[in-house]
C-alpha positions as CSV (number, residue, x, y, z in Angstrom):
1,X,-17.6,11.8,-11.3
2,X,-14.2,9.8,-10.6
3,X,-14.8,12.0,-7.1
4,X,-18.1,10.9,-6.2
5,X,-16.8,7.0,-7.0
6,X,-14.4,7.0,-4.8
7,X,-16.0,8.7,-1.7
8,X,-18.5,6.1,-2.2
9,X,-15.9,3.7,-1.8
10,X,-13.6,4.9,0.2
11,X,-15.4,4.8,3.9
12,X,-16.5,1.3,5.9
13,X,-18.7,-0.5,4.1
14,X,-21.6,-2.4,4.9
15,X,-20.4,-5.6,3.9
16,X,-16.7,-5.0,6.2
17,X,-19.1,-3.7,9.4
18,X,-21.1,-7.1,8.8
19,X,-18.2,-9.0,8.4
20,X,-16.4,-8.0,11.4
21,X,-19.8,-7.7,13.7
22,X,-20.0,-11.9,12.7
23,X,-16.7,-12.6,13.6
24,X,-16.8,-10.6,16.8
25,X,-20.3,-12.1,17.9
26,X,-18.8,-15.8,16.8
27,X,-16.0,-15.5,19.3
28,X,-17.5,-13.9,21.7
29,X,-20.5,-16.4,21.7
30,X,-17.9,-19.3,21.9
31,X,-16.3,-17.8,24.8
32,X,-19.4,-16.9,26.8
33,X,-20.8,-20.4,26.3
34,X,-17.8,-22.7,27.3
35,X,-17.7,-20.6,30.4
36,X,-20.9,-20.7,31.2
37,X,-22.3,-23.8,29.7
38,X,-19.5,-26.2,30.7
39,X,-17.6,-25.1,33.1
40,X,-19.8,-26.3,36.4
41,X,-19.3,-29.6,35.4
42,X,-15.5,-29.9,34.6
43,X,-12.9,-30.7,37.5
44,X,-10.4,-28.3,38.8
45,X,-7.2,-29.3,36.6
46,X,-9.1,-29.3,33.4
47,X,-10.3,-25.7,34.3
48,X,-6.9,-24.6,35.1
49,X,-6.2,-25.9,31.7
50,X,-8.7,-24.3,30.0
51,X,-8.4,-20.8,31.8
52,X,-4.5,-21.3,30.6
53,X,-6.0,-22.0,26.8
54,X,-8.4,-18.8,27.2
55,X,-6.8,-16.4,28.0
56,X,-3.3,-17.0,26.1
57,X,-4.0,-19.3,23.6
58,X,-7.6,-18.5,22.1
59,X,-7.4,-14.7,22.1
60,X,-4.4,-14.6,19.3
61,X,-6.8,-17.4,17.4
62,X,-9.6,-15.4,17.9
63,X,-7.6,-12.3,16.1
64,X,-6.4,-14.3,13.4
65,X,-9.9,-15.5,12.6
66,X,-11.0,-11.4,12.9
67,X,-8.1,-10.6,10.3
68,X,-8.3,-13.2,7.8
69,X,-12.8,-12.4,7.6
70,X,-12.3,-8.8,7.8
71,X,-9.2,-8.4,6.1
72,X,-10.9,-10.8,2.8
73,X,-13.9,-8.5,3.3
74,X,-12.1,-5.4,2.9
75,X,-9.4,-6.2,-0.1
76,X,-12.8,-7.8,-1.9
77,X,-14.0,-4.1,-1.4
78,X,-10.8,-2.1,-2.9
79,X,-10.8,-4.7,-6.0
80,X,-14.3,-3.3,-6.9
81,X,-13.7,0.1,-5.9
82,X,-10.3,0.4,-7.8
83,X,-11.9,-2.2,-10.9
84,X,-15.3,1.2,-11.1
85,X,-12.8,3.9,-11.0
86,X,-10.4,2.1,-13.8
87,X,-13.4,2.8,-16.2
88,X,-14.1,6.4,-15.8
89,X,-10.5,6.9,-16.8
90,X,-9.9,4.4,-19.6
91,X,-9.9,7.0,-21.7
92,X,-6.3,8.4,-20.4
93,X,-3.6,7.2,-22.7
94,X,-0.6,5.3,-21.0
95,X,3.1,4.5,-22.3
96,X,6.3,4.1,-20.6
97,X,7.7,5.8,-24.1
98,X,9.7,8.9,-23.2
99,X,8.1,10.7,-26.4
100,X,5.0,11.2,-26.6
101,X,2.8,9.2,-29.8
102,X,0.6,11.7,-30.7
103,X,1.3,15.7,-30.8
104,X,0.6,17.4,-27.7
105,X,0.6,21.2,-26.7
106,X,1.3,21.0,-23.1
107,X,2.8,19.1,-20.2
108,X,3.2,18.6,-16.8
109,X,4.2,16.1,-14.0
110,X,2.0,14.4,-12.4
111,X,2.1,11.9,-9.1
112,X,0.7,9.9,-7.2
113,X,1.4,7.2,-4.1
114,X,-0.5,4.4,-1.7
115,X,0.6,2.5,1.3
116,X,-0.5,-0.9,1.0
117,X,0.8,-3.2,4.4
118,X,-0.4,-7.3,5.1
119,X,-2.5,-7.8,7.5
120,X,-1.6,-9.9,10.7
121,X,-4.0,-13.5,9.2
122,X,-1.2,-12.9,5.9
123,X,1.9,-12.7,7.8
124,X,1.1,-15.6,9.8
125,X,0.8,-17.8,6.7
126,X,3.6,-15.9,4.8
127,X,5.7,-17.5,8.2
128,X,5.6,-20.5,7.4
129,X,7.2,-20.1,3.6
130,X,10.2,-18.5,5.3
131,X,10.6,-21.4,6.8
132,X,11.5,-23.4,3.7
133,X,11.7,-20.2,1.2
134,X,10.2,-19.3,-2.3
135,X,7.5,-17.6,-3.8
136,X,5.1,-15.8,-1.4
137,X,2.0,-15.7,-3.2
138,X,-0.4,-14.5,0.3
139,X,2.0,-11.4,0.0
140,X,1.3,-10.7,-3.9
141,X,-2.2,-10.3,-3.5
142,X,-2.3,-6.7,-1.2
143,X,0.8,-5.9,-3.6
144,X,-0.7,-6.6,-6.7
145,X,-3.6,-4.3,-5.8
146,X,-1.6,-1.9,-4.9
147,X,-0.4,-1.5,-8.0
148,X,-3.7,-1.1,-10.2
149,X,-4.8,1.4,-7.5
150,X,-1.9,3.5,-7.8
151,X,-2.4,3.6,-11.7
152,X,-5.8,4.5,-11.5
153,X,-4.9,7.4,-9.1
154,X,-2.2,8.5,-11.7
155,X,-5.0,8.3,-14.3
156,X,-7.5,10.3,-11.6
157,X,-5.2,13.1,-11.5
158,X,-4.3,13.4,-15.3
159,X,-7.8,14.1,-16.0
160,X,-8.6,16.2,-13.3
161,X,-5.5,18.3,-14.5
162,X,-6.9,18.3,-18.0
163,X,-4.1,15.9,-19.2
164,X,-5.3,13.1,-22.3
165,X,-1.8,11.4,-22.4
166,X,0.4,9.8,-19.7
167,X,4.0,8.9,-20.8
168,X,7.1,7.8,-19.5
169,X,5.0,6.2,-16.5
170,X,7.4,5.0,-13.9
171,X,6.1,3.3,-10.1
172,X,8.7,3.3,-7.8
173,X,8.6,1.2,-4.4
174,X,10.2,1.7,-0.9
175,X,9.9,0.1,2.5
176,X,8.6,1.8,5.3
177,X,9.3,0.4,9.0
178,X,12.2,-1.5,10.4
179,X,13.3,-4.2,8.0
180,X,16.2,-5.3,10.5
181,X,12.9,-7.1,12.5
182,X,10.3,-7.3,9.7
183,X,7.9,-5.7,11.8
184,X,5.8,-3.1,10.8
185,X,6.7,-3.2,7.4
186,X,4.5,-1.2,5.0
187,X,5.5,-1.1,1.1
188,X,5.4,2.7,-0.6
189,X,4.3,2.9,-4.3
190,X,5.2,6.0,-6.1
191,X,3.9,6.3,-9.5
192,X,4.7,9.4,-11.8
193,X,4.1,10.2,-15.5
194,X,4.9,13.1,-17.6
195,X,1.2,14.5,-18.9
196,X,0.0,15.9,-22.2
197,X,-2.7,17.4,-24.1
198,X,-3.8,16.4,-27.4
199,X,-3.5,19.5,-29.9
């Protein structure tokens, strides 16, 4: 079951393809109407101006608009898909205790990771707070998921491997991409667990 629930969530949904068709057809419709709508009438320097404004100004706003639609689209989409597998697996008992609270005849280790990364509308605000420092909250939010998803995934593969108890549950975290720049930075989480079954 926790299978078919997250195949079913996993691809493009409808709601992300709609989202992003909108967005797409919005800018495109703004672009194709000021050029052919208003341009006849303007005078040269003004279209120099405006040709200037199109074509490097306007196409990184039109990609910021496309990732902050799309990109709230999609995260909306993983909170419900990681919030339906969470209760198939509720059932998995979870400690960071090193001993396990209830007697168990078995173990084994079990894993389990996820790359999360911002998306370019969230780095452009989290910009601005570097300016002046502090807390980041734009930052916590893909972070934040992150974390529940790995959990469930630790809890996805403890019951696939016939485990009833996680303990000693530790998530570990590392940076991938060059943090002398910032760019390209995607965060690892790493979660692991020692698994059990109840006698």
């Amino acid at each position: 079951m926790s299978e078919n629930i997250h195949q079913q969530h996993s691809g493009i949904s409808l709601k992300v393809l709609i989202s992003a068709t909108i967005i797409l057809s919005l800018n495109l419709a703004f672009v194709m109407g000021a050029i052919l709508f208003l341009w006849p009438g303007w005078k040269s320097g003004f279209a120099v101006w405006w040709v200037v404004f199109m074509t490097s100004v306007y196409p990184f706003i039109g990609w910021l608009s496309f990732s902050a639609t799309v990109g709230h689209a999609i995260d909306s989409e993983n909170q419900k898909d990681t919030m339906a597998r969470s209760e198939y697996v509720d059932d998995i008992i979870m400690t960071n205790l090193k001993t396990p609270t209830m007697s168990a005849v078995d173990s084994g280790l079990v894993m389990a990771s996820i790359v999360v990364a911002a998306s370019h509308w969230q780095l452009f605000r989290s910009g601005f707070r570097r300016i002046i420092g502090g807390r980041v909250p734009i930052l916590q939010k893909p972070l934040e998921w992150g974390r529940k998803e790995v959990i469930v995934r630790l809890k996805e593969q403890a019951k696939q491997s016939g485990w009833t108890q996680l303990h000693n549950v530790r998530i570990e975290t590392s940076i991938i991409g060059n943090v002398a720049n910032g760019k390209g930075l995607k965060t690892e989480l790493h979660a692991y667990a020692t698994g059990a079954r109840n006698t």
